[in-house]
KOLMIDREN-948710 format. One record per atom (N, C-alpha, C, O): residue in one letter; atom name; x, y, z. Coordinates in nm, 3 decimals. Layout:
N
+------+------+---------+---------+---------+
! resn ! name !      xx !      yy !      zz !
+------+------+---------+---------+---------+
!    A !   CA !       X !       Y !       Z !
...
+------+------+---------+---------+---------+
% end
This chain:
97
+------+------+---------+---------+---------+
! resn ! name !      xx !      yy !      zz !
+------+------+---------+---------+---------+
!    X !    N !  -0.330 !   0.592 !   2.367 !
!    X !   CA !  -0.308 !   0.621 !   2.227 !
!    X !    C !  -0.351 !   0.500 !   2.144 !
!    X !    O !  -0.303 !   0.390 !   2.171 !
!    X !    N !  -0.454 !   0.517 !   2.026 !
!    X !   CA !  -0.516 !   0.451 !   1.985 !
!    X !    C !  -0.388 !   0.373 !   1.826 !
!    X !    O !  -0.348 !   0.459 !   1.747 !
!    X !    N !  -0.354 !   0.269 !   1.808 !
!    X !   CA !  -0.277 !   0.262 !   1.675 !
!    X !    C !  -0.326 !   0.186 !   1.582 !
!    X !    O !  -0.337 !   0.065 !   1.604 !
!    X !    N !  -0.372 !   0.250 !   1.437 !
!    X !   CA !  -0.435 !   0.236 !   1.311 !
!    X !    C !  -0.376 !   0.083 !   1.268 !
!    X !    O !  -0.254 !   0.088 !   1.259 !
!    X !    N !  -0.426 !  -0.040 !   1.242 !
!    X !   CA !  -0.342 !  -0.136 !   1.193 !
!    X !    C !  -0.435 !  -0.139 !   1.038 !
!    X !    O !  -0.551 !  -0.114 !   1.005 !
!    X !    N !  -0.334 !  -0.175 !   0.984 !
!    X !   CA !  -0.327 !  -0.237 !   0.838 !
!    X !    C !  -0.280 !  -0.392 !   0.816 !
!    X !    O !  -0.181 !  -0.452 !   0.857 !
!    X !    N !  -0.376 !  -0.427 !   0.746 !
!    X !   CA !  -0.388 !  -0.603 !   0.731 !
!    X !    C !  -0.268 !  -0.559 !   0.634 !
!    X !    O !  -0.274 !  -0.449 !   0.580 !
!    X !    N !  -0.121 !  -0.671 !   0.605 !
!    X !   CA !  -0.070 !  -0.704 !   0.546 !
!    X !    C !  -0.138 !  -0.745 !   0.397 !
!    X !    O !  -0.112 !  -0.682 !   0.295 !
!    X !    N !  -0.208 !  -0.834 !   0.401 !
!    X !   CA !  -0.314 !  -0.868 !   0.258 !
!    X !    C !  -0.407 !  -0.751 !   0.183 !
!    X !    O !  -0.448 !  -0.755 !   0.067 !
!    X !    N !  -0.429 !  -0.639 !   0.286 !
!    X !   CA !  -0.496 !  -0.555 !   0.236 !
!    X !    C !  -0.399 !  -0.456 !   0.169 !
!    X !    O !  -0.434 !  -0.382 !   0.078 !
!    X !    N !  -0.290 !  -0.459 !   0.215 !
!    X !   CA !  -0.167 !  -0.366 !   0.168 !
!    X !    C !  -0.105 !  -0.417 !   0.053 !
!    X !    O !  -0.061 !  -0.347 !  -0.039 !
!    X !    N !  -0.101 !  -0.580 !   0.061 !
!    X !   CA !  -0.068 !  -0.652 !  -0.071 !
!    X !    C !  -0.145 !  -0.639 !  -0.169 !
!    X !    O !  -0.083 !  -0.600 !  -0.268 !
!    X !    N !  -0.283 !  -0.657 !  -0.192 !
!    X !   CA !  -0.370 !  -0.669 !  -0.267 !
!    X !    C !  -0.322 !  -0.532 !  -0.348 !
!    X !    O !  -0.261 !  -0.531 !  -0.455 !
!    X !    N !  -0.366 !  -0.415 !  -0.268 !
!    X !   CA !  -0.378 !  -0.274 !  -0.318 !
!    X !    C !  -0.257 !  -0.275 !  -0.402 !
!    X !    O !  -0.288 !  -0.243 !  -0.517 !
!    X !    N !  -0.112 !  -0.303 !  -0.387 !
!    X !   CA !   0.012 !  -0.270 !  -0.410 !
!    X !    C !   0.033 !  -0.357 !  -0.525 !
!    X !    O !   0.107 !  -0.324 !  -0.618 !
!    X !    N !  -0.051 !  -0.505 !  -0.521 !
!    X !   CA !  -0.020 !  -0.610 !  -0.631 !
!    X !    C !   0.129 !  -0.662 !  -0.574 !
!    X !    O !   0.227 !  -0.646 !  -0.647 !
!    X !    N !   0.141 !  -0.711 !  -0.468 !
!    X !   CA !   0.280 !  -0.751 !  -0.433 !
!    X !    C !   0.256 !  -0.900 !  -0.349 !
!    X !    O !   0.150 !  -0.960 !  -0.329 !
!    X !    N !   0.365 !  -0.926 !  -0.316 !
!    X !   CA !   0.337 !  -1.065 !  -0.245 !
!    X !    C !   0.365 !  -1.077 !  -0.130 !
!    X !    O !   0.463 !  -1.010 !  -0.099 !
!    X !    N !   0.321 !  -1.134 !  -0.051 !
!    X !   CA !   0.318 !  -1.100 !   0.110 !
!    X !    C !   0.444 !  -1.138 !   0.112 !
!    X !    O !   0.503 !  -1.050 !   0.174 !
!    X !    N !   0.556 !  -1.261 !   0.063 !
!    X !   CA !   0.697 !  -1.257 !   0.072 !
!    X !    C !   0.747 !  -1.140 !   0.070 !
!    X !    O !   0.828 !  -1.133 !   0.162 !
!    X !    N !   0.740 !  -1.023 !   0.002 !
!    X !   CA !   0.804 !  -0.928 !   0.049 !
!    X !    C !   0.821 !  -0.870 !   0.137 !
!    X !    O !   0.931 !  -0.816 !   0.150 !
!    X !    N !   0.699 !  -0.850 !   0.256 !
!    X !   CA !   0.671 !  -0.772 !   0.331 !
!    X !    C !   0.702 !  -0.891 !   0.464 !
!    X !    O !   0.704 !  -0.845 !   0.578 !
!    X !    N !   0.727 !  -1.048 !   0.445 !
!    X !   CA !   0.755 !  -1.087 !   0.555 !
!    X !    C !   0.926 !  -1.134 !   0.571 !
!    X !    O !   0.984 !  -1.182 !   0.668 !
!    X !    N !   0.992 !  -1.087 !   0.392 !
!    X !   CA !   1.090 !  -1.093 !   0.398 !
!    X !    C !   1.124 !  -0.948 !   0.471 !
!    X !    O !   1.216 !  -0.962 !   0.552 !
!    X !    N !   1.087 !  -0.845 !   0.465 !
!    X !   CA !   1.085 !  -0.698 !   0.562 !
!    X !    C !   1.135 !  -0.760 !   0.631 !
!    X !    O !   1.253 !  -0.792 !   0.635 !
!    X !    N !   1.016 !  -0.797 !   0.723 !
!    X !   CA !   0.996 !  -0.827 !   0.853 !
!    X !    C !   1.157 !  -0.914 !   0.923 !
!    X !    O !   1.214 !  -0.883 !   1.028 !
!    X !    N !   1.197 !  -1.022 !   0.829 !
!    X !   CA !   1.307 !  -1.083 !   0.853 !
!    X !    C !   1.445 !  -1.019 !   0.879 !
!    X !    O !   1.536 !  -1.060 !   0.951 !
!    X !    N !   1.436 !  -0.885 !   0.788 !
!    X !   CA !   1.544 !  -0.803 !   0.790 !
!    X !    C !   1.524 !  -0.734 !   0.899 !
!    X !    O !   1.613 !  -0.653 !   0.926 !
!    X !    N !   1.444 !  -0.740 !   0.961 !
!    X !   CA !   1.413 !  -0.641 !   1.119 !
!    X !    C !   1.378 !  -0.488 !   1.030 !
!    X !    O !   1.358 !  -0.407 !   1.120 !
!    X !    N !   1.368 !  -0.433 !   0.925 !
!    X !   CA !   1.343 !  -0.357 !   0.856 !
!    X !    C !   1.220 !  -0.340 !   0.910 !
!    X !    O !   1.221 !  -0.234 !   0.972 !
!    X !    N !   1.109 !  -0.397 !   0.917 !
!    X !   CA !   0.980 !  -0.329 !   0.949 !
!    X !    C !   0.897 !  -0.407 !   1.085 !
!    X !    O !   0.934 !  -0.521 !   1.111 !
!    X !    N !   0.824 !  -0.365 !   1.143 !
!    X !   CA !   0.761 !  -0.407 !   1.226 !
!    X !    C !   0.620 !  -0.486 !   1.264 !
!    X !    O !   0.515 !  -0.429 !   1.295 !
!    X !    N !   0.642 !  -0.653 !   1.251 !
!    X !   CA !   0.464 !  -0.655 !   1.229 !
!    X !    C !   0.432 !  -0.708 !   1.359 !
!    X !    O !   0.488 !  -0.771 !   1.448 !
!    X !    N !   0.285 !  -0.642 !   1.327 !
!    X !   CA !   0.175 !  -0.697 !   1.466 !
!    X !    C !   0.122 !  -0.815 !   1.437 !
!    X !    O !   0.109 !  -0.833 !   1.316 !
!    X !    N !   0.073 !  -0.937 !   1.530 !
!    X !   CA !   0.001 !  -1.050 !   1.502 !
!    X !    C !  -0.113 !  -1.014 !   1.613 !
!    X !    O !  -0.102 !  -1.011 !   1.736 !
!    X !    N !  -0.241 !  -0.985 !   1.519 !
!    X !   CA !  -0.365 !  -1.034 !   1.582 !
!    X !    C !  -0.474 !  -1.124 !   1.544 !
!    X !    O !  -0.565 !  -1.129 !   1.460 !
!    X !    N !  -0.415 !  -1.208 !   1.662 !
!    X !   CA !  -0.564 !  -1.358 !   1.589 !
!    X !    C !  -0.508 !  -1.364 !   1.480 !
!    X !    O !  -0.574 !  -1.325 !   1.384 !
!    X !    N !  -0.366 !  -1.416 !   1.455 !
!    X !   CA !  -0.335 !  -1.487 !   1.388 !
!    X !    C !  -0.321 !  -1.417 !   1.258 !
!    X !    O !  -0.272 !  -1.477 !   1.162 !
!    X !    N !  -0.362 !  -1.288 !   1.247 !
!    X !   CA !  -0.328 !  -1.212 !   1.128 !
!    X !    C !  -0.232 !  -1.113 !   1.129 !
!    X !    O !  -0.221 !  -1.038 !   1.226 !
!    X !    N !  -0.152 !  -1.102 !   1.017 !
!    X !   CA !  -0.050 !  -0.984 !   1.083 !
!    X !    C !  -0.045 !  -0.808 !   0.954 !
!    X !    O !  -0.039 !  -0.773 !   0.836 !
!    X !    N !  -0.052 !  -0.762 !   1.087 !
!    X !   CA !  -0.070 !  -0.609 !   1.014 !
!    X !    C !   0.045 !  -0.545 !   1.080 !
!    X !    O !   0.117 !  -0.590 !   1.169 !
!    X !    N !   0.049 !  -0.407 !   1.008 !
!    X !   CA !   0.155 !  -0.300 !   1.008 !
!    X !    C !   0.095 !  -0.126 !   1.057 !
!    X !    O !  -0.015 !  -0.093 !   1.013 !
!    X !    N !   0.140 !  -0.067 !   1.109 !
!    X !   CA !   0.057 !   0.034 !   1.157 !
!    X !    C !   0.114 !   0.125 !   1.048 !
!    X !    O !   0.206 !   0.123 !   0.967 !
!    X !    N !  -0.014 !   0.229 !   1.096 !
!    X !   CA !  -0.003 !   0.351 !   0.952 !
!    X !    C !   0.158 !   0.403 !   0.991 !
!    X !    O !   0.231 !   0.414 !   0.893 !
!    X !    N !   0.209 !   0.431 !   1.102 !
!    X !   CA !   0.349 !   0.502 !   1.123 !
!    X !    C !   0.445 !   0.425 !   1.008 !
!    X !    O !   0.526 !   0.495 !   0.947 !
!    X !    N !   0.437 !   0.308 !   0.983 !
!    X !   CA !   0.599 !   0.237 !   0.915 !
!    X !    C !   0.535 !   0.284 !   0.742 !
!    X !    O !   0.615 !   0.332 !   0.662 !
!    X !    N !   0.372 !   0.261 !   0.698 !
!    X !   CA !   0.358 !   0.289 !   0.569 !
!    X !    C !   0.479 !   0.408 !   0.504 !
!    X !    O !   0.543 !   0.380 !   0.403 !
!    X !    N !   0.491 !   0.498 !   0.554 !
!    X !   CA !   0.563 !   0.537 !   0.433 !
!    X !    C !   0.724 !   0.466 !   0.435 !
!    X !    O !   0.780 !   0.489 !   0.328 !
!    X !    N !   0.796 !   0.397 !   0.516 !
!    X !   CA !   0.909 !   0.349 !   0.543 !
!    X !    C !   0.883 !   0.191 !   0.449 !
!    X !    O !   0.970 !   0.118 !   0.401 !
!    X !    N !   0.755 !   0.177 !   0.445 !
!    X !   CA !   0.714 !   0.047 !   0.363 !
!    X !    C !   0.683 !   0.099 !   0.244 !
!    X !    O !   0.744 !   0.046 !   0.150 !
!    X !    N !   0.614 !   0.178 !   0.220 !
!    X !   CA !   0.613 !   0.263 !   0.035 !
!    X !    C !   0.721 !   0.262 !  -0.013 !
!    X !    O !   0.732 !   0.218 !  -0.128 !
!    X !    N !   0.832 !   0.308 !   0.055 !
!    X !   CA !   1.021 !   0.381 !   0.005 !
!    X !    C !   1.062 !   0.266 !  -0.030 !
!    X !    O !   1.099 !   0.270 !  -0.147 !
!    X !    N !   1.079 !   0.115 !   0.039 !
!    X !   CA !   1.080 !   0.010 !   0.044 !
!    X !    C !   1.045 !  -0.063 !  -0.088 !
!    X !    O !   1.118 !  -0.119 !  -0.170 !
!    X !    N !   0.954 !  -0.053 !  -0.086 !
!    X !   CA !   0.867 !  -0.133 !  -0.224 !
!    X !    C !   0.876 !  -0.066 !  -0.338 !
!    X !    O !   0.868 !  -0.123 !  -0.446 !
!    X !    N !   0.899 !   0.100 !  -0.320 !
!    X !   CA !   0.968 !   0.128 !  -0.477 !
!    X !    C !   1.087 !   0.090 !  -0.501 !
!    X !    O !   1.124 !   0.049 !  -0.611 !
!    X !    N !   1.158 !   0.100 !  -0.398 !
!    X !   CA !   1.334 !   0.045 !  -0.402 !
!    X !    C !   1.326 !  -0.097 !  -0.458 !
!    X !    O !   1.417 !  -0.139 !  -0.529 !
!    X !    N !   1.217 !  -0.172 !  -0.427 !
!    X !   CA !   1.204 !  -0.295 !  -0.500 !
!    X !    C !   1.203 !  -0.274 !  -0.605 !
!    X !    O !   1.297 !  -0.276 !  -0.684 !
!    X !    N !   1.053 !  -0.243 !  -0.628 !
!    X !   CA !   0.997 !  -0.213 !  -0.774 !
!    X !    C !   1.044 !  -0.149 !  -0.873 !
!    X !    O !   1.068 !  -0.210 !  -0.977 !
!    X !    N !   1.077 !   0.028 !  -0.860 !
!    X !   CA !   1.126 !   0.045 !  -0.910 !
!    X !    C !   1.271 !   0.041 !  -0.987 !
!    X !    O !   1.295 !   0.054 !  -1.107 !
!    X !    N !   1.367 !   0.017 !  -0.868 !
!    X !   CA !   1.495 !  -0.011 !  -0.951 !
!    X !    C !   1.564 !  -0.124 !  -0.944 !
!    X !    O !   1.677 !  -0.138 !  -0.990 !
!    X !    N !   1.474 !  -0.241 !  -0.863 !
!    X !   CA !   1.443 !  -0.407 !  -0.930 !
!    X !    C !   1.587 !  -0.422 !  -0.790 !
!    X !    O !   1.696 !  -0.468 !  -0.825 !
!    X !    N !   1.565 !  -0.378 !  -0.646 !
!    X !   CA !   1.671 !  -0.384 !  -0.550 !
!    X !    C !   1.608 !  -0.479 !  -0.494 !
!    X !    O !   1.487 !  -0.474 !  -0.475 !
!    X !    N !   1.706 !  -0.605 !  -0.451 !
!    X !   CA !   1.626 !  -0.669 !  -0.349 !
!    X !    C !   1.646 !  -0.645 !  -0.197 !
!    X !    O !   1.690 !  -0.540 !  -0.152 !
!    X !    N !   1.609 !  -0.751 !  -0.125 !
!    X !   CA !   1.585 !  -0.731 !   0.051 !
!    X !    C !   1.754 !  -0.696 !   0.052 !
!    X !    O !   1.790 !  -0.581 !   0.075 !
!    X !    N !   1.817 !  -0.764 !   0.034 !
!    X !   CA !   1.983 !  -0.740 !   0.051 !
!    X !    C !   1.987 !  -0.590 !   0.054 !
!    X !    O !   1.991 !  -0.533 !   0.163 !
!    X !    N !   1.986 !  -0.531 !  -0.044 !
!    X !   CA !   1.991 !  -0.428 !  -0.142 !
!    X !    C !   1.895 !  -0.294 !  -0.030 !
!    X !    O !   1.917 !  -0.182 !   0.015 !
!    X !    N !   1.780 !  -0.401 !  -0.029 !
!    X !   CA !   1.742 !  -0.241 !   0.062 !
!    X !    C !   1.786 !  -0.253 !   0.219 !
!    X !    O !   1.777 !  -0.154 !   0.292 !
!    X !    N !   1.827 !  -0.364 !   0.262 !
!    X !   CA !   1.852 !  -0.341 !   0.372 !
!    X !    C !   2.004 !  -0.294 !   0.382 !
!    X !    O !   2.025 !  -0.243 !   0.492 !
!    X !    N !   2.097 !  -0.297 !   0.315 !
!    X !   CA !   2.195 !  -0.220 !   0.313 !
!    X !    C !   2.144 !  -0.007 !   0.244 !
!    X !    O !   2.186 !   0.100 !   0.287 !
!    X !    N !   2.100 !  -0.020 !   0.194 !
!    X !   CA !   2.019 !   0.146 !   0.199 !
!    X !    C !   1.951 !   0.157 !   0.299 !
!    X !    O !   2.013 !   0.236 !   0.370 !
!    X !    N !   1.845 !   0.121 !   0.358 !
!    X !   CA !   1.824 !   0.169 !   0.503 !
!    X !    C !   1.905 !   0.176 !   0.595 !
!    X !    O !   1.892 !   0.263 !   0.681 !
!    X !    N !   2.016 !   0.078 !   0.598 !
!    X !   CA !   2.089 !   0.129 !   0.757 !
!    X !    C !   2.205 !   0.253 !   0.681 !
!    X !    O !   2.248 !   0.348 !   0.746 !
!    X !    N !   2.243 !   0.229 !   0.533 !
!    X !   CA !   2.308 !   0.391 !   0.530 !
!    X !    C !   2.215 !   0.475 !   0.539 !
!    X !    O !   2.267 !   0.563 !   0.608 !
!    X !    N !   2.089 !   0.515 !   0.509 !
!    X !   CA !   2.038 !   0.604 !   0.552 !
!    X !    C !   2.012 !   0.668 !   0.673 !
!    X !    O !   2.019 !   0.790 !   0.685 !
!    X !    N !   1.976 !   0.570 !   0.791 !
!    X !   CA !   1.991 !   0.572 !   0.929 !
!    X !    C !   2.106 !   0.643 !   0.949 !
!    X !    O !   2.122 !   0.733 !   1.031 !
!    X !    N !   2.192 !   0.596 !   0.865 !
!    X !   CA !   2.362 !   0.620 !   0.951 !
!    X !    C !   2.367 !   0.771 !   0.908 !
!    X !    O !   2.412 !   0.860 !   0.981 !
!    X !    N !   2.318 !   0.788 !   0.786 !
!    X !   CA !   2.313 !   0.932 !   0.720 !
!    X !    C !   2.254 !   1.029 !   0.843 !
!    X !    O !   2.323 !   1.114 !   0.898 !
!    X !    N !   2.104 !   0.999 !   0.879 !
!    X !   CA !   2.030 !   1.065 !   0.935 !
!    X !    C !   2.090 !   1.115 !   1.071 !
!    X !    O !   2.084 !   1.227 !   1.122 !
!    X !    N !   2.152 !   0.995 !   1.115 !
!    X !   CA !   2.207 !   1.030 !   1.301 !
!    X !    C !   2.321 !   1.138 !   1.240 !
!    X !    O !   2.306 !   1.251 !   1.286 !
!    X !    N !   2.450 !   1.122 !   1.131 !
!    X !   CA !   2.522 !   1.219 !   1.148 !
!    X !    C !   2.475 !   1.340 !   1.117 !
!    X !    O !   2.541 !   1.439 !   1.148 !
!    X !    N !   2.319 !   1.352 !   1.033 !
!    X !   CA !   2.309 !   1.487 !   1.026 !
!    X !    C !   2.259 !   1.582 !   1.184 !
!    X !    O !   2.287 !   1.692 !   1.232 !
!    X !    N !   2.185 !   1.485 !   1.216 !
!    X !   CA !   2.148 !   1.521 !   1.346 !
!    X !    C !   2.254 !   1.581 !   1.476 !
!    X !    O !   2.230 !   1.660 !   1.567 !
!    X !    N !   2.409 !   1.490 !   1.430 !
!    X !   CA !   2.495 !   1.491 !   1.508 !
!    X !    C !   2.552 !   1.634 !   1.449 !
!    X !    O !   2.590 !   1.722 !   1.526 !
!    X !    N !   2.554 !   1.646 !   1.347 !
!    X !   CA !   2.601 !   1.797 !   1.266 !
!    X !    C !   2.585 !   1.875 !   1.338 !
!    X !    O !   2.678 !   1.942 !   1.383 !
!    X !    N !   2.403 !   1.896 !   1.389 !
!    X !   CA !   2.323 !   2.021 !   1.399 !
!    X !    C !   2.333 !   2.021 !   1.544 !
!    X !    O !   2.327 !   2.134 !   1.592 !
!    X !    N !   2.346 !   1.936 !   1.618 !
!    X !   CA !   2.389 !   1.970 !   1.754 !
!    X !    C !   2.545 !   1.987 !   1.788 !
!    X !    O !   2.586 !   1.980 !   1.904 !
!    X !    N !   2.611 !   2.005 !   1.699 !
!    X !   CA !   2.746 !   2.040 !   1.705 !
!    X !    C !   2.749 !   2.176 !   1.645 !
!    X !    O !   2.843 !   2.247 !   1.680 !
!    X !    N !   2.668 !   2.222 !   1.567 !
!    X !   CA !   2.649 !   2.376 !   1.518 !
!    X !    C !   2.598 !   2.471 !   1.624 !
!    X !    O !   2.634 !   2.587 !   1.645 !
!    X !    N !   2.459 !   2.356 !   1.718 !
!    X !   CA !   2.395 !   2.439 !   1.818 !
!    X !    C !   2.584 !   2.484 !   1.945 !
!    X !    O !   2.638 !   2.592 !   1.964 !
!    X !    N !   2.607 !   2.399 !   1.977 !
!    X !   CA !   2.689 !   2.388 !   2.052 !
!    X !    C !   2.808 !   2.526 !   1.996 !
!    X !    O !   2.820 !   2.639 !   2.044 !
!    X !    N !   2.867 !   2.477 !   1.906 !
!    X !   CA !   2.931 !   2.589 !   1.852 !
!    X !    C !   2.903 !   2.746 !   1.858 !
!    X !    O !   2.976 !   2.842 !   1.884 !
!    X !    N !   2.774 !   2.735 !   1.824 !
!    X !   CA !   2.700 !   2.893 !   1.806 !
!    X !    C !   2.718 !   2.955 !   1.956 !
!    X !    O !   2.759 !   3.064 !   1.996 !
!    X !    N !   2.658 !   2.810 !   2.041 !
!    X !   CA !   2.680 !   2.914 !   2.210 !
!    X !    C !   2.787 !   2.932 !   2.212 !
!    X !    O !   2.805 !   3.049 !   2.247 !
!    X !    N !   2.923 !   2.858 !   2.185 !
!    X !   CA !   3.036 !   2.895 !   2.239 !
!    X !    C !   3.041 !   3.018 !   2.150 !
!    X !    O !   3.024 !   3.122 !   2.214 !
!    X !    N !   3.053 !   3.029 !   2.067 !
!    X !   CA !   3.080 !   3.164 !   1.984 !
!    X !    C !   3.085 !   3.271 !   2.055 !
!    X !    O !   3.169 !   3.359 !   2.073 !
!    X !    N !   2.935 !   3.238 !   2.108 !
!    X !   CA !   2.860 !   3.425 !   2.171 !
!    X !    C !   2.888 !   3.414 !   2.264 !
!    X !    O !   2.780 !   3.417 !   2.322 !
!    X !    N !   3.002 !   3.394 !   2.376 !
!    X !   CA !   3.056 !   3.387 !   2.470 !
!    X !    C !   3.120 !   3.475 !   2.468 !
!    X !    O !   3.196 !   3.497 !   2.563 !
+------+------+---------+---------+---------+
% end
């Protein structure tokens, strides 16, 4: 499996942002970077987890604190919904018993 990298600088440039943001990410364990030859990129999979990110910056002026406490409630959100729907699956069989 082949994985798409994106130069950090090329993602900055486009976005008008400063690579501090994206290596303060990185600090929060929030995102994942690759180092090749000394350059470090991000694969297309995290871009949209890095878009959500940088509006949470941008737009409503949140910092790294700020989003890294919204990503792990979201996480936490996501597993209980997940945990919901396999407790519905579960339910439904017992039902039709």
């Amino acid at each position: 499996m082949e994985t798409h990298l994106i130069h950090i600088k090329d993602f900055c440039s486009g976005h008008e942002i400063d690579i501090a943001f994206i290596t303060g990410l990185q600090k929060y364990d929030l995102i994942e970077l690759h180092v090749v030859d000394d350059d470090q990129f991000i694969t297309i999979e995290e871009l949209p987890k890095l878009e959500r990110m940088l509006r949470l910056h941008q737009d409503l002026h949140i910092n790294l604190e700020g989003i890294d406490a919204i990503h792990n409630l979201l996480e936490r959100t996501n597993r209980m919904h997940e945990e919901i729907n396999l407790l519905r699956l579960r339910l439904a069989k017992f039902e039709s018993l």
